[in-house]
MMTF fields as JSON, N, C-alpha, C and O atoms, coordinates in Angstrom:
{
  "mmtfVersion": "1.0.0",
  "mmtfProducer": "UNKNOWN",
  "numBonds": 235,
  "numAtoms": 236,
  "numGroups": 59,
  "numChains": 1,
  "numModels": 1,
  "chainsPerModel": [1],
  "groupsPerChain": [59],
  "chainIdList": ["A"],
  "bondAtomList": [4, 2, 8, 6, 12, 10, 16, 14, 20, 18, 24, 22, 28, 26, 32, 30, 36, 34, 40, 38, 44, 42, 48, 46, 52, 50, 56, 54, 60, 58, 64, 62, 68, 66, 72, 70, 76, 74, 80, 78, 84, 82, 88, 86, 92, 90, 96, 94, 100, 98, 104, 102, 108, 106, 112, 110, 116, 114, 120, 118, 124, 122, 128, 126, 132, 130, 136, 134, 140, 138, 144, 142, 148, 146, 152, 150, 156, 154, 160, 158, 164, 162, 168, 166, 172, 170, 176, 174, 180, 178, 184, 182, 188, 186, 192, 190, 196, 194, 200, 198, 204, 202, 208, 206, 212, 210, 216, 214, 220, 218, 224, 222, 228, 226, 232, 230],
  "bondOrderList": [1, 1, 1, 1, 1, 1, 1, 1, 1, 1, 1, 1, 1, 1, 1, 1, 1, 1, 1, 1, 1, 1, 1, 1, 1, 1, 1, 1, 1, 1, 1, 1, 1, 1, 1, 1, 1, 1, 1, 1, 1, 1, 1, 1, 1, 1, 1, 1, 1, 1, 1, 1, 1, 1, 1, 1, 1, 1],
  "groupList": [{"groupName": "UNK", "atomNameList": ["N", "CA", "C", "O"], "elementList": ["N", "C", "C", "O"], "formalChargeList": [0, 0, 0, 0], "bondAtomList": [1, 0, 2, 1, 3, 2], "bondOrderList": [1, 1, 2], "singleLetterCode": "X", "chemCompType": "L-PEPTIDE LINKING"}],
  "groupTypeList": [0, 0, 0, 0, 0, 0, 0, 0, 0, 0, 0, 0, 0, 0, 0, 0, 0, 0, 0, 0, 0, 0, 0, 0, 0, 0, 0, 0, 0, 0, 0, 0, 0, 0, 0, 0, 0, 0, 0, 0, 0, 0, 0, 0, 0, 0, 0, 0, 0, 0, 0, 0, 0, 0, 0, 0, 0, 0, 0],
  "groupIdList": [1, 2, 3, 4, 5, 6, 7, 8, 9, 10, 11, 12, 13, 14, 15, 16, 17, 18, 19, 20, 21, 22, 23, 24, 25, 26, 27, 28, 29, 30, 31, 32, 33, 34, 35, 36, 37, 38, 39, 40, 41, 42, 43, 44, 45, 46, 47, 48, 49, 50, 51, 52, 53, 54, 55, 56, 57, 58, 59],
  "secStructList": [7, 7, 1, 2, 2, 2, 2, 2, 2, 2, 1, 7, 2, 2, 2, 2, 2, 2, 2, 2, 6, 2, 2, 2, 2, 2, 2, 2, 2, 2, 2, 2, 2, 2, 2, 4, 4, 4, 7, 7, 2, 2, 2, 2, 2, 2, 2, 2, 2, 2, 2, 2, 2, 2, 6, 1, 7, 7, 7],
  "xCoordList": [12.659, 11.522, 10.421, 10.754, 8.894, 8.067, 7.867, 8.816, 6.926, 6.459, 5.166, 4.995, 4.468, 3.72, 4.332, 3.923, 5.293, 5.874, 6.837, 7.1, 7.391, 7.789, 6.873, 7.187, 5.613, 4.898, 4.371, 4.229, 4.162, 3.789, 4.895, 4.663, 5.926, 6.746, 7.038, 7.51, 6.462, 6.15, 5.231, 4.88, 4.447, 2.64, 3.815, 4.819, 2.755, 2.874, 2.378, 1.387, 2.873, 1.965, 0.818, -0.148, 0.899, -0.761, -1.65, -2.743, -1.289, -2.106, -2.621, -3.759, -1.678, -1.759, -2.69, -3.865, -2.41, -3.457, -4.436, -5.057, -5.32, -6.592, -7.109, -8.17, -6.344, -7.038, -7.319, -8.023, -6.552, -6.783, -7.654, -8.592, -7.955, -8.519, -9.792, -10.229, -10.404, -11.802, -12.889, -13.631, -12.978, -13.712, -13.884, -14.936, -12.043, -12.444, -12.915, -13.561, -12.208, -11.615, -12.806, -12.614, -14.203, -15.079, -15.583, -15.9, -15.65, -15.088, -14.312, -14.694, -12.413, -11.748, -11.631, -11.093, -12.953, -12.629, -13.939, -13.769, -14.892, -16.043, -15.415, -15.814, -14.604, -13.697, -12.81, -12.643, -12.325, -11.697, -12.659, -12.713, -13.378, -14.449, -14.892, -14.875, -15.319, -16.001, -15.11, -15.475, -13.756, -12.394, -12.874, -12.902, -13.172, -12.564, -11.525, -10.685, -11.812, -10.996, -10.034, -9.011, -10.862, -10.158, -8.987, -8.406, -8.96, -8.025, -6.363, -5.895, -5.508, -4.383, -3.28, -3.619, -1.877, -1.034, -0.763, -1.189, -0.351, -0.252, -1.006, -0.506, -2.245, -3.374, -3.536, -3.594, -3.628, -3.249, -2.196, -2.428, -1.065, -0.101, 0.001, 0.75, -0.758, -1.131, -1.813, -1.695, -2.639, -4.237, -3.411, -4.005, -2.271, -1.775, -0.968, -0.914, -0.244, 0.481, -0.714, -0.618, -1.303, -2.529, -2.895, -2.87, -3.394, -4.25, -3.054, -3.446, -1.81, -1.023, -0.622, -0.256, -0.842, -0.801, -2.225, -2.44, -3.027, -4.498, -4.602, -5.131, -4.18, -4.226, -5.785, -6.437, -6.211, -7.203, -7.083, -6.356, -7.92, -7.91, -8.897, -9.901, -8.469, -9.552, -9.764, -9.022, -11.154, -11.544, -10.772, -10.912],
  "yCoordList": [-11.86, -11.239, -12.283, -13.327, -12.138, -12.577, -13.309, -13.144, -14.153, -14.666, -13.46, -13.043, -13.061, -11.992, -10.775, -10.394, -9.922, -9.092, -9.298, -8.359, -10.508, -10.622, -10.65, -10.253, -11.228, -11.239, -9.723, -9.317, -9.116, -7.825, -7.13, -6.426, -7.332, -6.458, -6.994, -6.439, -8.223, -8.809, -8.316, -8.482, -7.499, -6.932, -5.67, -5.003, -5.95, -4.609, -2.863, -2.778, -1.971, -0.927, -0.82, -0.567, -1.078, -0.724, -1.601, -1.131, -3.075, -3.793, -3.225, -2.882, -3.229, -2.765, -1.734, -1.998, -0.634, 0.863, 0.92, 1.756, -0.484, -0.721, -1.498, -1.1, -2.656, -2.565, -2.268, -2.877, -1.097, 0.246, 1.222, 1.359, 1.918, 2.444, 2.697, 1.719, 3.851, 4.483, 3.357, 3.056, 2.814, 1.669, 0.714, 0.376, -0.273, -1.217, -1.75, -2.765, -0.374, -0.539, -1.189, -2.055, -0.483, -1.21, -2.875, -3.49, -3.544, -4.569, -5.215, -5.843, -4.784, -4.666, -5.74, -6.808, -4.196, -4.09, -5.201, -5.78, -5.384, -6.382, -7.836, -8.578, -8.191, -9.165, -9.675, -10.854, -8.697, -8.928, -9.276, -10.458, -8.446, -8.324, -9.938, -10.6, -10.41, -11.78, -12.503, -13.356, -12.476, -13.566, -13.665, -14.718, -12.467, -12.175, -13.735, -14.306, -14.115, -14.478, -16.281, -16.892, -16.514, -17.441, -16.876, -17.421, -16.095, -15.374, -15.567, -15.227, -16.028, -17.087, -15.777, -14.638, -16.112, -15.245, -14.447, -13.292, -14.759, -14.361, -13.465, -12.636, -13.721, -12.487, -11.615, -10.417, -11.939, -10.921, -9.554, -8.355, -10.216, -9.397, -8.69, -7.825, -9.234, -8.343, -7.534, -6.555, -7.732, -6.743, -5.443, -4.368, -5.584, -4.636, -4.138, -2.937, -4.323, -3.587, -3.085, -1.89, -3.409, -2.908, -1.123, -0.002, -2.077, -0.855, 0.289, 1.456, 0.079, 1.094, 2.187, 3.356, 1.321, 2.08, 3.202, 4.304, 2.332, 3.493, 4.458, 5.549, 4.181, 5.153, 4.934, 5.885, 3.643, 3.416, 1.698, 0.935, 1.347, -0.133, -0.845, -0.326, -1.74, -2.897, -4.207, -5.182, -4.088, -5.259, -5.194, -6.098],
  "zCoordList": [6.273, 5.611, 5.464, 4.904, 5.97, 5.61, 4.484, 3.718, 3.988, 2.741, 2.46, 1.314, 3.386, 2.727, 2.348, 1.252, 2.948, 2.415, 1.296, 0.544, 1.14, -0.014, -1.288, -2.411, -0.87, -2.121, -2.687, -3.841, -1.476, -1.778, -2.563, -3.545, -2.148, -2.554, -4.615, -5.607, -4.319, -6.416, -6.744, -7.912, -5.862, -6.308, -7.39, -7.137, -8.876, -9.468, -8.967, -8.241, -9.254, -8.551, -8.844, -8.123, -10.313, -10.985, -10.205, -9.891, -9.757, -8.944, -7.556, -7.233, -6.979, -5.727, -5.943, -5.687, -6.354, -6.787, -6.808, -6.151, -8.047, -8.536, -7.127, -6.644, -6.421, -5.496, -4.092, -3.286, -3.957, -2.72, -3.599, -2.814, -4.584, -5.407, -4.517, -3.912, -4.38, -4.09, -4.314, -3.38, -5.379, -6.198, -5.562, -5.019, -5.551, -5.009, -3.746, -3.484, -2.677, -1.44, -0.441, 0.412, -0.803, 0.224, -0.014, 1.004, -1.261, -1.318, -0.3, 0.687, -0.971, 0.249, 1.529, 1.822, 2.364, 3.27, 3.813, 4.886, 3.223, 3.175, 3.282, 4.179, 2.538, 2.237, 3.38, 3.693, 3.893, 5.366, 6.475, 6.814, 7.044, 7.615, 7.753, 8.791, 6.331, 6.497, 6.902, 7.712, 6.562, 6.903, 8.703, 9.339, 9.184, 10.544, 11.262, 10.565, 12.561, 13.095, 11.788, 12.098, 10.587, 10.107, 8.997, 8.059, 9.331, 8.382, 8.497, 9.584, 7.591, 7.973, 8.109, 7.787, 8.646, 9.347, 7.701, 7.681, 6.849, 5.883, 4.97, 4.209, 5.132, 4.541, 5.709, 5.428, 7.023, 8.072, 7.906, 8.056, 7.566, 7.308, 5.678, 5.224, 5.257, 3.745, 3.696, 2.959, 4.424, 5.041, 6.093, 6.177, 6.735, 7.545, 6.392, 6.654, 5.173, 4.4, 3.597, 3.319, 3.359, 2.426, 2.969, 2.461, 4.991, 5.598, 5.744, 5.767, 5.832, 5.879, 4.634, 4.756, 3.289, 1.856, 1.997, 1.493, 2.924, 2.356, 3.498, 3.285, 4.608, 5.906, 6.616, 7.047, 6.652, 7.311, 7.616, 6.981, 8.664, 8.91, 7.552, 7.064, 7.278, 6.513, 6.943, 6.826, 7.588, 8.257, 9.662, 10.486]
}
């Protein structure tokens, strides 16, 4: 198992929720976007559990 999926899997729900949430999400997805290609294997793979909770890509 990953170190990012493990951490995710310590994310509270309420966390996780507030930030996939309508609110935060374009943030988000702004946030990724700027990472583009320096973005480390680990927030990569957080950003793919993320985009899979919301049913859209981020960043």
């Amino acid at each position: 198992m990953s170190l990012a999926l493990t951490r995710l899997r310590r994310v509270k729900p309420e966390a996780l929720q507030l930030l996939v949430s309508e609110e935060l999400r374009p943030a988000l997805r702004k946030w990724y976007q700027e990472c583009g290609a320096q973005i480390n294997p680990a927030a990569l793979h957080f950003r793919e559990r993320l985009s899979d909770l919301v049913g859209e890509r981020l960043g």
